[in-house]
N, C-alpha and C positions, 0 to 999 in steps of 0.2 A: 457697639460690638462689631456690626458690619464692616465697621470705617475702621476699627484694629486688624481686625481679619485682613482685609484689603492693603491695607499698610504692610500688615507681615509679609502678606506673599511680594508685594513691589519690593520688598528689604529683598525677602531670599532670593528672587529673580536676579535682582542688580547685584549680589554676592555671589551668585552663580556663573553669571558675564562675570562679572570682576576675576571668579578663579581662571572660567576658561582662558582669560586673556590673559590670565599672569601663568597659564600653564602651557600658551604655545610657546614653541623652541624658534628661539631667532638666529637667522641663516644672512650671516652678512655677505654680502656679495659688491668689491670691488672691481670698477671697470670705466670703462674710459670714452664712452660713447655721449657723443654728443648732438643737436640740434634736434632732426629727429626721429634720429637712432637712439636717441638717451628716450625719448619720448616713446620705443618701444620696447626697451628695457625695462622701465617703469610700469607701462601696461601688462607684460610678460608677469613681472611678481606681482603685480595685482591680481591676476588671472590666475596665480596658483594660489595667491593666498586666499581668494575667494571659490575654491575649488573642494576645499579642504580645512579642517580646522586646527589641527597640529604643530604647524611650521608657517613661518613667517618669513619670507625672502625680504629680507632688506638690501637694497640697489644702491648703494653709494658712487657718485664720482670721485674721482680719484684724480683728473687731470689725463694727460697723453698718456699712452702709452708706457714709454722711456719713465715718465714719472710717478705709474702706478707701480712699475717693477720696482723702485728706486721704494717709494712708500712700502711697499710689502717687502720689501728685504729687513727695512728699521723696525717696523712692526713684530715681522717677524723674530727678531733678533729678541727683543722686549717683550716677546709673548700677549702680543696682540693682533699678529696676523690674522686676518679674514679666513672666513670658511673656504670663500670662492675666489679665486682672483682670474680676470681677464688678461691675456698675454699675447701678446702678436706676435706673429707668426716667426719671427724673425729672432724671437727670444725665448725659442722652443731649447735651441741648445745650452740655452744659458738652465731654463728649469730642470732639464734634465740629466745636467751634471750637479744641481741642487741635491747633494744625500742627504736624507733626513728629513727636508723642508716640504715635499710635496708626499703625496699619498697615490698611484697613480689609479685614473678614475676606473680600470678593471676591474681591480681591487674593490673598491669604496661600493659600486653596485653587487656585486657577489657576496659581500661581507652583511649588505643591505637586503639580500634576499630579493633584488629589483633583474625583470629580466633585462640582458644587457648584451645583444648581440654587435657584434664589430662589421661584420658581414654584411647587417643590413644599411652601412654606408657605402655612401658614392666612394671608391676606390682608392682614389686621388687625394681624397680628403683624408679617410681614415691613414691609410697609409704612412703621412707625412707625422702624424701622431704617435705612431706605432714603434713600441721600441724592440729593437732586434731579435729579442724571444716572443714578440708577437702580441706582446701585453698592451693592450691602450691605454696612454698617459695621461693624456687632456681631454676633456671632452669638447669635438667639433662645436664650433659656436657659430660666432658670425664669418664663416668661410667665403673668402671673395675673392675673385681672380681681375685683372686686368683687362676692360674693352674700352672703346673709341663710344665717344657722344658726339654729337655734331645739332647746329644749330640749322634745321630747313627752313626756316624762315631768311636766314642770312644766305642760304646756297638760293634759294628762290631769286634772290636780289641780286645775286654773282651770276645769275645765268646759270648756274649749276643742276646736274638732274635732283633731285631730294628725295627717290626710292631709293637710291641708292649710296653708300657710303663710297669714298677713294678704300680703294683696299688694299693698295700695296704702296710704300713710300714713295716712288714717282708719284704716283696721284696724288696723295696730300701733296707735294708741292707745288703740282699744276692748282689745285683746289685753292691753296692758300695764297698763289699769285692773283689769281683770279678776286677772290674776298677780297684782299689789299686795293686792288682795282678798282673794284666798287665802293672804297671807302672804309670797309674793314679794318680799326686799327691791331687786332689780336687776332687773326686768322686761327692760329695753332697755339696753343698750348700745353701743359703738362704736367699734371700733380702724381707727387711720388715720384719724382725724378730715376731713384735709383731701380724702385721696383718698377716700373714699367719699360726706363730706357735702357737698362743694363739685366737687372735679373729676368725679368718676363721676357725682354725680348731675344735674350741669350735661349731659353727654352725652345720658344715661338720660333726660332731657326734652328733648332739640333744642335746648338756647340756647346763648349761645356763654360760654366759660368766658375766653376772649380775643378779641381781634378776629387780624386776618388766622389766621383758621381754627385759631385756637388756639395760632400761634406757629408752623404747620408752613410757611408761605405769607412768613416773613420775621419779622429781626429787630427791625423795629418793632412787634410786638403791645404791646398793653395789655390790660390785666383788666378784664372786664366784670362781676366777681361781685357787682356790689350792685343789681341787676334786682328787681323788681316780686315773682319769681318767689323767686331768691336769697333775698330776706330775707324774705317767706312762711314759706321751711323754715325758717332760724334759727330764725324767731319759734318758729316750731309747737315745734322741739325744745328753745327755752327755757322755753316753757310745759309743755314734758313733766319738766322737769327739776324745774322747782318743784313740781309734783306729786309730787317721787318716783317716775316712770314712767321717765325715762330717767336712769340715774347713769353719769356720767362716769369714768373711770377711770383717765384718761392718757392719754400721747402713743403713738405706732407700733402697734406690737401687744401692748403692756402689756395693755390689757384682755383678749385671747384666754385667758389665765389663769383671769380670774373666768366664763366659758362653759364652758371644760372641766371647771371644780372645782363647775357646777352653781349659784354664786352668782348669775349671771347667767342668766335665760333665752330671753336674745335678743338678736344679736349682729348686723352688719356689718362686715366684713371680707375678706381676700383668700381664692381658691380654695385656695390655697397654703395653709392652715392647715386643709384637711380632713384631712391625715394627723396630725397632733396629736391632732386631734378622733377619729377614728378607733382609734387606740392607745391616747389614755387617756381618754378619756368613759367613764365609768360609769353610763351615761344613754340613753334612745334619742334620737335627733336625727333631724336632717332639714333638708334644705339646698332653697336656693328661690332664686329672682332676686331682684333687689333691688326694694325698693318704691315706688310713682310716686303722682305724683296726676293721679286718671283725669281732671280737666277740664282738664287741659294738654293741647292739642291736640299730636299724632303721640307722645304719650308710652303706652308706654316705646319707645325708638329703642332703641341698644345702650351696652353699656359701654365703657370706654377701658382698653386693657393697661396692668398692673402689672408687679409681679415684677423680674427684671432680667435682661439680656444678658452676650455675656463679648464683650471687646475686648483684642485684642492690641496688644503694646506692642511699640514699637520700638526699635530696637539692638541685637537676635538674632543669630545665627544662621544660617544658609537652612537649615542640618541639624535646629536645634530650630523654625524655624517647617515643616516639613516635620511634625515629632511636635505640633505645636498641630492640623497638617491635621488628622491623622490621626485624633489625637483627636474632633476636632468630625464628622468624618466617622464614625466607630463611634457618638457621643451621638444621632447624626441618626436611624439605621437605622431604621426602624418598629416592631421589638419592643423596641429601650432607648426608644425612645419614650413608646410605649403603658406600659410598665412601671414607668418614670417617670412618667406622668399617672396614672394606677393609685393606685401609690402616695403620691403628694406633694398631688393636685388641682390642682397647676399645671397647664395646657396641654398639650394635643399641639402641638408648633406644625408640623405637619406634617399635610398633608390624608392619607396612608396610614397615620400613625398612630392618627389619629383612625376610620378605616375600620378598622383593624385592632383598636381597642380595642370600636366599635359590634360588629362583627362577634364578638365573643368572650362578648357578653351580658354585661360587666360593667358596663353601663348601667343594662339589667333588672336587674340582682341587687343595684345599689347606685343606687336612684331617688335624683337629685337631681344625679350625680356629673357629669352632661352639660351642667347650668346654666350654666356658666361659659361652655363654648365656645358653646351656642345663644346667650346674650348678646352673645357676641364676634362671631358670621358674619351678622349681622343686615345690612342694606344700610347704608352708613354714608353721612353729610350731614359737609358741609364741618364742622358743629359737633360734630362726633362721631365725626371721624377718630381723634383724640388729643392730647395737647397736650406740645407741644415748647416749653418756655423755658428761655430764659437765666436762671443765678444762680437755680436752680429751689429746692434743697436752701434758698437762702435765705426764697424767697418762702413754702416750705412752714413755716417755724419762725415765718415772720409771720402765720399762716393759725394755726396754733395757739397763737400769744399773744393775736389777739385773741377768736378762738372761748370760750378759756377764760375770757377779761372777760365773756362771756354767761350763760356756763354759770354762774358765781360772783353774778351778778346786776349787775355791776360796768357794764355796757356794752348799750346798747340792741342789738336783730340789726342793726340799719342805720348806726349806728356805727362796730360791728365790721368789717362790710362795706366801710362807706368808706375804713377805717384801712385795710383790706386793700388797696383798689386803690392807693389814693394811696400807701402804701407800697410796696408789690409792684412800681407803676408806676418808684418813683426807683431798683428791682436790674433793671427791664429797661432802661431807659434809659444805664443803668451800662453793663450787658452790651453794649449797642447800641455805644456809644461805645470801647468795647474792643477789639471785635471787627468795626468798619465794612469791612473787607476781606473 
C-alpha cells in the first residue's frame, strides 16, 4: 500500500513538471552574435529563464547581421517571424520604415505593465532609437562605439612607450614604421572598414558624414564623404598601405582574428570585441580612443553607436509580448548591466549601470575598459549625433567595394570617394522614393 501511495505521488509530481513545462510561454529571440558573445547571449536567457518560471527565452542564431534581417523579413512574410529580432545599427532605418512589422518596444513595456523609463539611458544610445515623437523603437542591446587596441608586447619590442597609445594619426604612422622595423609584418589594421574609417571617424572630427544631420533630420539626406577632409584620410591610409604599415584584412570583423593571434598589432574596431580580446590574447594590450588629426579644428568630438538593438515583431500574443516585457526588463536591471558591460565591452546603456560598474573599481583594475562610453557622453553636434539611412546594409557593401579599389592601388582616395556618394546617393534616393509617407 506504501509503495502505491509512493508511486502516486512520483506520477502527480512528474505530471505536475510535465504541466508546468508545457505551460511556460516560449520567447524566440533571433540574433547574430557569435564566439563569445553568442556565449553570453546564451547565458543571459539562461539567467532569466532560471529567474522565473513563466517565459522561456529561446536564443537562436540566425547568421550576420545582413542575414538575420534577410531571415526575418521571409519569416515574417509566412508568419513566422520571431518575438525578438537583433538589428544593427545601420538597419534601424530600414525597421522603421517597416509599417506593420515591428511593434515599437515603448509600446510593448506599457502595454506589459513593466516600468519602462527612456530617460534612464546613456543619451546617445537611447536617442539614436528614438523616433521623432519621442517614442522608443528598439530596445538598446548590445551598443558599441569604435576604439583603437594595440598590442604592448609588440610596442615593447618596437622600442615604443606601452602606457600609452599613438592618439593622433601622425603617430600611428610613426608607431607603425617603427613595428614594421622590428619585424612587424601587420603593424595597423582595421575591422569595420566603413564604420570606423568613414562614419566614426567623420563624427570623431565634426563633419558631416550626410547632410540633414546625418539622415536623422529626414529622408532626403545625401552623402557628404568625399570632403577635403574625407579624402586626406584615404590618401594617408593608402599611403600606409603601400608601405606595409597598414594591411588590410577584410570586411566586418574578419581582421579582429589577426589582433588576437598577435599578427597584427594595431587595430580599430568595436568596444564589443574586448571580450574576445580579453579570453584569448596571449599578449598584453591595451585599449585607447580612436585617433584624430590634431589640426582639425573641435576634433576629437565624440563617436557614433554601433552594436545593435532588439525589435519586436508583430503578430504575437499580449501573453508572449508580456514575456518579451519581462525579459528586457530583467536585461535592464543595473547588475545584468554592469555585468554584461564587464564582460563583452559593449556599453552600459544605462546611466546606473554605468555608476554601478565606476563604483566597483572595474575601471581601475581594467585601464582603458571606460573608453568607449567617455567617447560616447561627450556633448554631441548635429554632425555627431549618428547616422540613420535608408538602404544602409547597401550603402555599407558600396563603401567597402570601393575602399578596397584603394587599398589594391586600383582607384585613387577621391575616386573612391566619389563613387561612393554618387552611388550611395541613387540607395537613398531609392529609399526616399519608397518610403515618401
Amino acid at each position: 500500500m506504501r509503495f502505491k501511495t509512493l508511486a502516486l505521488a512520483s506520477a502527480l509530481a512528474a505530471t505536475t513538471l510535465f504541466n508546468m513545462a508545457q505551460a511556460q510561454t516560449e520567447i524566440q529571440w533571433w540574433h547574430s552574435m557569435t564566439a563569445v558573445n553568442n556565449e553570453w547571449v546564451n547565458d543571459l536567457a539562461k539567467q532569466f529563464n532560471e529567474s522565473q518560471k513563466e517565459y522561456k527565452i529561446v536564443p537562436t542564431f540566425k547568421g550576420t547581421y545582413d542575414e538575420s534581417m534577410t531571415a526575418s523579413i521571409a519569416a515574417f512574410r509566412s508568419g513566422n517571424a520571431p518575438h525578438i529580432l537583433q538589428v544593427f545599427e545601420v538597419g534601424t532605418a530600414t525597421m522603421m520604415a517597416s509599417k506593420g512589422a515591428v511593434i515599437p518596444v515603448g509600446q510593448v513595456m506599457k502595454d506589459a505593465g513593466e516600468k519602462f523609463d527612456p530617460a534612464a539611458y546613456i543619451p546617445a544610445v537611447a536617442g539614436y532609437y528614438t523616433a521623432p515623437n519621442g517614442q522608443m523603437l528598439s530596445f538598446p542591446f548590445n551598443s558599441s562605439t569604435t576604439i583603437f587596441y594595440f598590442n604592448k608586447d609588440a610596442f615593447k619590442a618596437a622600442g615604443l612607450p606601452t602606457d600609452k597609445a599613438p592618439s593622433t594619426w601622425p603617430e600611428v604612422v610613426a608607431a607603425a614604421a617603427k613595428l614594421k622595423a622590428s619585424g612587424h609584418k601587420c603593424p595597423f589594421t582595421t575591422a569595420w572598414q566603413n564604420w570606423t574609417q568613414v562614419e566614426s571617424f567623420s563624427a570623431w572630427h565634426n563633419v558631416e558624414f550626410a547632410s540633414k544631420a546625418n539622415g536623422l533630420q529626414g529622408l532626403d539626406a545625401r552623402l557628404k564623404v568625399n570632403s577635403p577632409l574625407h579624402q586626406r584620410h584615404i590618401e594617408n591610409l593608402a599611403s600606409m598601405a603601400k608601405q606595409g604599415l597598414f594591411i588590410y584584412k577584410g570586411r566586418g570583423n574578419v581582421p579582429e582574428a589577426s589582433f588576437v593571434s598577435g599578427e597584427c598589432a594595431m587595430i580599430n574596431t568595436s568596444s564589443g570585441f574586448y571580450g574576445n580580446v580579453a579570453k584569448n590574447a596571449k599578449f598584453a594590450y591595451g585599449l585607447a580612443p580612436l585617433p584624430y588629426y590634431p589640426d582639425v579644428p573641435g576634433a576629437p568630438q565624440n563617436t557614433v553607436i554601433g552594436g545593435a538593438s532588439l525589435w519586436v515583431m508583430s503578430g504575437k500574443k499580449a501573453a508572449e509580448y508580456k514575456g518579451v516585457a519581462k525579459f528586457f526588463s530583467f536585461i535592464s536591471t543595473p547588475e545584468v548591466q554592469s555585468a554584461s558591460h564587464k564582460r563583452t565591452g559593449y556599453l552600459p546603456v544605462t546611466t546606473a549601470s554605468y555608476k554601478l560598474t565606476e563604483e566597483s573599481g572595474f575601471y581601475k583594475q581594467n585601464p582603458g575598459t571606460d573608453v568607449a562610453v567617455t567617447q560616447m557622453i561627450r556633448k554631441v553636434t548635429d554632425k555627431s549625433r549618428g547616422i540613420r539611412l535608408g538602404n544602409y546594409v547597401q550603402i555599407r557593401a558600396i563603401e567597402d567595394e570601393e575602399l578596397e579599389q584603394v587599398w589594391n592601388g586600383k582607384k585613387t582616395a577621391k575616386e573612391a570617394l566619389d563613387a561612393i556618394v554618387t552611388r550611395g546617393n541613387e540607395q537613398l534616393e531609392r529609399f526616399q522614393k519608397a518610403n515618401k509617407s
